[in-house]
N, C-alpha and C positions, 0 to 999 in steps of 0.2 A: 606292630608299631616300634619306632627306632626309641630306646629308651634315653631317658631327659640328660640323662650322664654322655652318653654321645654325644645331643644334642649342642648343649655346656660345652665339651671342650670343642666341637667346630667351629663351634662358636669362639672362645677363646683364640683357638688359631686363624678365624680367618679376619678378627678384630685388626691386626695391625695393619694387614693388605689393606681390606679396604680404608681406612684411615690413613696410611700412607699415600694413596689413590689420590682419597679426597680433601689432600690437608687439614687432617683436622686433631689439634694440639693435646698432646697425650694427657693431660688434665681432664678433657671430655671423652676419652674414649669409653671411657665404664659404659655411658648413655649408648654409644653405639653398639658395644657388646650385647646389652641388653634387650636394645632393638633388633637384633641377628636372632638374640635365642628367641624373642615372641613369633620375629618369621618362619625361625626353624620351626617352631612348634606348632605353627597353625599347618604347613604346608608337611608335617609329619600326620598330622590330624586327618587332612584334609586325601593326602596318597594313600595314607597306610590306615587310617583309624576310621572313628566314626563322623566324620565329618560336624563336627561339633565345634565350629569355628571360636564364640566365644568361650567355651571353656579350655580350649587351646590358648587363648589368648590368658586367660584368666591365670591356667598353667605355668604361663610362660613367665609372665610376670613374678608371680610369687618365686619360681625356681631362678632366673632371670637376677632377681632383686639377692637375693639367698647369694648366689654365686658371686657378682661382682662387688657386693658388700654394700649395703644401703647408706651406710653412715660416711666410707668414704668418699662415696659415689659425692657427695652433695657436699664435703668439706674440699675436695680439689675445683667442684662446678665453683664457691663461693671464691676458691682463693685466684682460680682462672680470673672469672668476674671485677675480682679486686686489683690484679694487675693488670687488665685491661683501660681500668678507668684513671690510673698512674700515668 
């Protein structure tokens, strides 16, 4: 299995591509970041491990959440939110 620290910085690096792809405003990328690492990790689960789909997910999340920072994950979602409605 490809270890979670790999996983994390593909993840990191491939967050801007596709968010520049899909315009989507760098206040919300953390969410997409962390969307990447649950897919890396179930689809590491899934090729290389034991096929254990929700504890890959379960995985991914906690390492996911860990990496991109929980707190500020959800202080840039509110302050996005708030300038939107300006």
């Amino acid at each position: 299995m490809i270890q979670m620290s790999i996983i994390i910085a593909l993840s990191m690096s491939i967050t801007p591509i596709v968010c520049e792809w899909l315009k989507i405003p760098k206040k919300l990328r953390a969410w997409i970041s962390l969307l990447i690492i649950i897919i890396l990790n179930i689809s590491n689960s899934l090729l290389f491990g034991d096929h254990h789909i929700f504890e890959a997910m379960k995985a991914g999340i906690e390492e996911g959440v860990i990496a991109v920072g929980l707190y500020s994950t959800g202080k840039n979602t509110i302050q996005y939110i708030n300038t939107k409605k300006k």
